[in-house]
C-alpha positions in Angstrom: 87.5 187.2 144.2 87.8 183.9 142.2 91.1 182.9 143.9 89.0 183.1 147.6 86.3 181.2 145.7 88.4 178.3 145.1 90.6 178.6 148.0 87.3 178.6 150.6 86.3 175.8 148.2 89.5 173.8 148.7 89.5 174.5 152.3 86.1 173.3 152.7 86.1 170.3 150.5 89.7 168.8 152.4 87.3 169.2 155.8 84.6 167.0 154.8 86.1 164.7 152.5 88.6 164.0 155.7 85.7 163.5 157.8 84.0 161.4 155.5 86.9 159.3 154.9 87.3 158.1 158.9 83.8 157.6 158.9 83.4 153.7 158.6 79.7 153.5 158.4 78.7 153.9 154.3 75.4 156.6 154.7 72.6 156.8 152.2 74.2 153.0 150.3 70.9 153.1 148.5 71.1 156.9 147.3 72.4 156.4 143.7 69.8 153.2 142.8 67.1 155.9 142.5 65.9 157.1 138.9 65.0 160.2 139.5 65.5 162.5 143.1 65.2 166.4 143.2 67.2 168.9 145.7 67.8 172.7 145.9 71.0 174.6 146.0 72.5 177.7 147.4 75.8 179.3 146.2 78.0 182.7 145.5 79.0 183.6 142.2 81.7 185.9 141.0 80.5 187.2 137.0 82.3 189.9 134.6 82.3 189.9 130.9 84.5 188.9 128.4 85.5 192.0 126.5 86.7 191.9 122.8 86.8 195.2 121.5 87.1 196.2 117.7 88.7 199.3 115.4 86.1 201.5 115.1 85.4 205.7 114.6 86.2 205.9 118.3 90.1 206.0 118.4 92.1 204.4 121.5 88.8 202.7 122.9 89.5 201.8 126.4 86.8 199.9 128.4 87.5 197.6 131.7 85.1 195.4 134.0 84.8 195.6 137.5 82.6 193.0 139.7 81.2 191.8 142.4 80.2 188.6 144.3 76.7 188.2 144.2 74.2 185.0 145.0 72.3 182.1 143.3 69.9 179.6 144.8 68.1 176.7 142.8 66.1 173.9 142.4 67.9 170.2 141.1 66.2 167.2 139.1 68.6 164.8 138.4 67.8 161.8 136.2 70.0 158.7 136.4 71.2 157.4 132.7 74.1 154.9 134.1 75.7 154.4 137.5 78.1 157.2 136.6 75.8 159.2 135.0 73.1 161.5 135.1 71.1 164.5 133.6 70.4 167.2 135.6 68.2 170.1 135.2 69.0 173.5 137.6 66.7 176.1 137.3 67.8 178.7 139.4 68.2 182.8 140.3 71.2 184.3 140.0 72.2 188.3 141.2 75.2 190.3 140.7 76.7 193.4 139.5 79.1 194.7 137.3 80.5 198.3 137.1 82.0 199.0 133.6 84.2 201.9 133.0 84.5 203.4 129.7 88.6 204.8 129.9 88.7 206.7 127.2 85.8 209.2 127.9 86.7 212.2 130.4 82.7 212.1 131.4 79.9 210.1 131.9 82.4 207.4 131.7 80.6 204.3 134.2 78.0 202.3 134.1 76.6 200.5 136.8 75.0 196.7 135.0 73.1 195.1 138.1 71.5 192.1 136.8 68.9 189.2 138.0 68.7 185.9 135.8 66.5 182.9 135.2 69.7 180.7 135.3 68.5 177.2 133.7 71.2 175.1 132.9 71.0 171.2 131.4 74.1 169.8 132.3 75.6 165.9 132.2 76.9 164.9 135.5 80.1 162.4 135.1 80.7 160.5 138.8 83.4 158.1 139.7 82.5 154.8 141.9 82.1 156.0 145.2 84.3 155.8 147.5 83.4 154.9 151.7 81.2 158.3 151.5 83.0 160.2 148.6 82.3 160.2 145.3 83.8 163.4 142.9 81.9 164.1 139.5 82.9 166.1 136.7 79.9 168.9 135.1 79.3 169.9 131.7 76.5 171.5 130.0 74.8 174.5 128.2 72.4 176.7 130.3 70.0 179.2 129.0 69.6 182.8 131.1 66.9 185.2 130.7 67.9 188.7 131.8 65.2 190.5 134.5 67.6 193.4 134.1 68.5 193.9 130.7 66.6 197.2 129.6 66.5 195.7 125.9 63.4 197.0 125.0 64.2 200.2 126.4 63.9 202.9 123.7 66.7 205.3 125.7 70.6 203.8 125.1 73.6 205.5 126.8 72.9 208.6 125.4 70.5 208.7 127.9 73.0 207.2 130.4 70.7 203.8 129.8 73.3 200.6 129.2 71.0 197.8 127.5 72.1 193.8 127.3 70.2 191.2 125.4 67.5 189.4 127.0 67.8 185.8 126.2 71.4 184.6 126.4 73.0 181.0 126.5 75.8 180.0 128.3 78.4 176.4 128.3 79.7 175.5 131.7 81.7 173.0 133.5 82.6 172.6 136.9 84.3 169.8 138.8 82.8 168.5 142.8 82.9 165.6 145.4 79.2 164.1 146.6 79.3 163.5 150.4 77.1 161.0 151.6 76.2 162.4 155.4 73.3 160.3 157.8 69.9 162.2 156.0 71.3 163.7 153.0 73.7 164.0 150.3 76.2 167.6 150.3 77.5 168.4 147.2 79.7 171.3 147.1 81.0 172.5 143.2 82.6 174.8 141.4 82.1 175.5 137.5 82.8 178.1 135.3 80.0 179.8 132.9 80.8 181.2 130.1 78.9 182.7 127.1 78.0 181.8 123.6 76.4 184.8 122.4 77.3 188.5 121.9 74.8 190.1 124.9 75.2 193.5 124.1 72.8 195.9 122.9 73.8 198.1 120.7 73.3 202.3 120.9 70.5 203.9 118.2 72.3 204.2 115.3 69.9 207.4 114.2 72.0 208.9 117.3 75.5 208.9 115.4 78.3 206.9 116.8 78.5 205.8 120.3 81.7 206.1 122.4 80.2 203.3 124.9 79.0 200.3 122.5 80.5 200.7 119.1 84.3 199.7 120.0 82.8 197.0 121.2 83.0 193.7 119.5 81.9 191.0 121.5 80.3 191.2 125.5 79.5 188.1 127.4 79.3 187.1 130.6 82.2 184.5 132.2 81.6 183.7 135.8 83.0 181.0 138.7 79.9 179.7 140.4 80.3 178.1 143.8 77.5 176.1 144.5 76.5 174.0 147.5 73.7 171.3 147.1 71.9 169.5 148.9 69.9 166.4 147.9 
């Protein structure tokens, strides 16, 4: 799925950029002067986890990830520092689902993770001069994500066929776009990566013995491609 993300991305990008280039009018010339404008977003997002497992009392652990697109939407502010800079702040939702399978068990060997963040990233926007009515950037930040779905306070664990995640998780992404300048807005299509600081994994009752779902595991966090279209 993140191969069609970027190629749709490339496809799209190539199509405006060349109309924007023959264009000989410069839209919005005033745009960037501004300290401070605000937009909203809309985008796809592809998210698994990153999977480290560890030796442990369960011999020849085996667990894989399995996922699916899913959505985002989102508010910007973005703060003007320097002409080719800016702060941005992206509070946002974000929905997908993950199906993990746990290889090495002959039963009760899935678990269906469907999850809804807060998604609130703080990220530094790098722009080049612009160009006619182009102007690619470059994104990098930390974002903070509070889990709807996480079931960490939940008392049950997978003995009870319950998988449980951490709650408050932070993430580092970076992502790469091209601002188009059109007659009442700016379109700015990106695509970033987000990727995980902290172990987000819950970890079974000990009281119940060793667990065959979370114990080989050393590290879970979530790595995603997010394909975001704004609009400003």
């Amino acid at each position: 799925m993140s191969k069609k993300f970027l190629i749709f991305g490339f496809f799209l990008v190539s199509s405006i950029a060349f109309y924007a280039q023959r264009e000989t009018v410069e839209y919005l010339p005033t745009f960037d002067r501004k300290l401070l404008h605000y937009g909203f977003y809309l985008g796809l997002n592809q998210n698994d986890f990153k999977l480290n497992l560890r030796n442990s009392t369960i011999p020849n652990a085996d667990i894989t990830v399995e996922a699916t697109a899913g959505f985002n939407v989102g508010l910007i502010a973005d703060l003007r520092l320097h002409k080719n800079l800016s702060l941005r702040l992206e509070p946002g939702l974000v929905s997908n689902s993950k199906t993990i399978n746990f290889n090495h068990l002959a039963t009760d060997n899935v678990r269906e993770v469907s999850s809804t963040y807060l998604h609130v990233p703080l990220v530094f926007k790098f722009s080049t001069d612009r160009y006619k009515n182009i102007r690619p950037y470059l994104l990098g930040g930390i974002s903070y994500d509070y889990n709807f779905s996480s079931n960490e306070n939940n008392q049950d664990d997978n003995f009870a066929k319950q998988f449980r995640m951490k709650t408050h998780n932070f993430m580092y992404e970076v992502g790469v776009g091209v601002d188009f300048y059109l007659y009442y807005f700016k379109f700015s299509p990106s695509i970033r990566g987000v990727f995980a600081i902290n172990n987000e994994i819950k970890y079974d009752n000990p009281i119940n013995g060793p667990s065959k779902w979370t114990d080989p595991i050393n590290f879970l966090g979530t790595r995603g491609v997010f394909l975001n279209f704004a609009f400003e």
